[in-house]
C-alpha positions as CSV (number, residue, x, y, z in Angstrom):
1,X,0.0,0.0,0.0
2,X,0.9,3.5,-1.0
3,X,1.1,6.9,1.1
4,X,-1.7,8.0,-1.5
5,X,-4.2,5.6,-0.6
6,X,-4.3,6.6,2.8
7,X,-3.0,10.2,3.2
8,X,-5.6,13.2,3.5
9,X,-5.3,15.4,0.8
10,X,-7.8,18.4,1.7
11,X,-5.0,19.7,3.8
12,X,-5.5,22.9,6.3
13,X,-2.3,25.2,5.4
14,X,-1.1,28.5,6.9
15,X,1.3,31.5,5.9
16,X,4.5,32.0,7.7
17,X,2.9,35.4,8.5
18,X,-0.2,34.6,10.3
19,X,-0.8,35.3,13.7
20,X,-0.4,31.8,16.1
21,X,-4.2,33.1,17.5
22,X,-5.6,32.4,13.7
23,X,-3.3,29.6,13.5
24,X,-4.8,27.9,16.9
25,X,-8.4,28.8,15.8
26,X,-8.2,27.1,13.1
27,X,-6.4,24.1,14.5
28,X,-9.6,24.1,17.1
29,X,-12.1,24.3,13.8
30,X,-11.0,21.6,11.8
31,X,-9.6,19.3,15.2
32,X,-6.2,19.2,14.3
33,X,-3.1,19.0,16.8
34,X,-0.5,21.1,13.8
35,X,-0.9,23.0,10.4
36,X,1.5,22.8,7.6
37,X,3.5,26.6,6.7
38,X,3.3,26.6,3.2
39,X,4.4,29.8,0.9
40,X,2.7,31.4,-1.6
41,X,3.6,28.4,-4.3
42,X,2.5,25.4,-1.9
43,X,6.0,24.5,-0.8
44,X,6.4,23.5,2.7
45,X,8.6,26.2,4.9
46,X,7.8,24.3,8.5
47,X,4.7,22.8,10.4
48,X,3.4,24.5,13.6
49,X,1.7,22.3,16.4
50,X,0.0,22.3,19.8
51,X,3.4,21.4,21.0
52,X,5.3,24.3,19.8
53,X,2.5,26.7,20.8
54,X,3.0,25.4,24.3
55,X,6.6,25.1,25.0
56,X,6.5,28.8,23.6
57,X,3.6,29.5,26.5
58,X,5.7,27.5,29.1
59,X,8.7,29.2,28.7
60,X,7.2,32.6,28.9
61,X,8.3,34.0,32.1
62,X,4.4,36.4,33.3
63,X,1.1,36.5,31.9
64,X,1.6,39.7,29.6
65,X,4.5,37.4,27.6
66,X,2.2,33.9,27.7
67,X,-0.6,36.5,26.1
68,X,1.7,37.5,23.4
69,X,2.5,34.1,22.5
70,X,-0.9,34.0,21.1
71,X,-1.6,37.4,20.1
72,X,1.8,39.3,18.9
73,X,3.4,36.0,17.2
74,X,3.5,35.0,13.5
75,X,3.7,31.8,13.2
76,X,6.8,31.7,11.6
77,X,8.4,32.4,15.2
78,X,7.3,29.1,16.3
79,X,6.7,26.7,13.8
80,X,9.4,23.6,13.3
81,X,11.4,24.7,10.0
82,X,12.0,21.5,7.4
83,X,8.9,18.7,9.0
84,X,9.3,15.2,7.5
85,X,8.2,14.3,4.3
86,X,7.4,11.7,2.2
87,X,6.2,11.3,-1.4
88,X,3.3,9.9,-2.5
89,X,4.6,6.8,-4.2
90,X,6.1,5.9,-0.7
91,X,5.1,2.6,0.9
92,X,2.8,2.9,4.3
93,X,5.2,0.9,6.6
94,X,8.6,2.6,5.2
95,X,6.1,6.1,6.4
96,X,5.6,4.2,9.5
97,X,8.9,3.1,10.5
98,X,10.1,7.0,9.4
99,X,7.3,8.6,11.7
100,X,8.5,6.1,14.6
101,X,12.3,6.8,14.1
102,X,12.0,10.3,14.0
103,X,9.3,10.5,16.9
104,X,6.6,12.5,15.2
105,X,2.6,12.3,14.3
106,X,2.7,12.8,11.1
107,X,4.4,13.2,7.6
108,X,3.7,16.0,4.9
109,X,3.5,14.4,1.5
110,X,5.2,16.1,-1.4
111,X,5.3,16.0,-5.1
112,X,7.4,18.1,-7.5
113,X,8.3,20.3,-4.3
114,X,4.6,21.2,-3.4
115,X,2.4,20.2,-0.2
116,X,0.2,17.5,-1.5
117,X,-1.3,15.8,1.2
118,X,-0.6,14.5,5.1
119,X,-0.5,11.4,6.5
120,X,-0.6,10.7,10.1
121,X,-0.2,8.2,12.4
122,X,-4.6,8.4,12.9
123,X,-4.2,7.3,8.9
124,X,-2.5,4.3,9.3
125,X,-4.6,2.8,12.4
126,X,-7.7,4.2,10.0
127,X,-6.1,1.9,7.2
128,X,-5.8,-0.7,9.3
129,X,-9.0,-0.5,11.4
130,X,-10.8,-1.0,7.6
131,X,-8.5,-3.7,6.2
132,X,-7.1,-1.3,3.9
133,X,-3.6,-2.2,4.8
């Protein structure tokens, strides 16, 4: 079985320049834990996830710097430059074994340099759960 088959392809994206409060509303909307940071041409810059947003939150040192986490950041400031990616034509366990050695929920899928899909970890347990895989 392929990355295709079981990647999501209707894939929530944000600009390096948006705001992490617009990035985290739409994470909430669309129950995702981390947004891809594409540029204007669909290539991948970084991802930013729950966990960035709250190491960045932890480590603020009052209130008035956890609040500007979320208000006076872009997300460029906190996303994870250069995520892990596959390409489509990948096969699910070699994504599997990648997402396990590298410790991570999920790999962006690429073709000729553009975002074209995600597959996570939810994916492959989906792919199993229905005999997909």
């Amino acid at each position: 079985m392929r990355v295709a088959e079981l990647m999501v392809s209707d894939v929530k994206a944000v600009a390096a320049d948006m705001s992490v409060a617009d990035a985290i509303a739409l994470m909430t909307e669309h129950h995702i834990s981390a947004l891809p940071v594409i540029d204007a041409h669909s290539r991948l810059l970084g991802v930013i996830s729950n966990t960035d947003i709250l190491q960045a939150a932890a480590e603020a040192t009052d209130a008035p710097s956890r609040e500007r986490v979320f208000e006076g950041t872009e997300v460029r400031d906190l996303m994870t430059p250069r995520p892990a990616t596959v390409r489509l034509e990948t096969d699910v366990k070699e994504a599997a074994q990648q997402m396990l050695y590298l410790e991570v929920h999920r790999l962006f899928v690429e073709e000729n340099g553009k975002l074209v899909g995600v597959l996570s970890q939810s994916d492959i347990v989906r792919g199993v759960a229905t005999a997909k895989i």
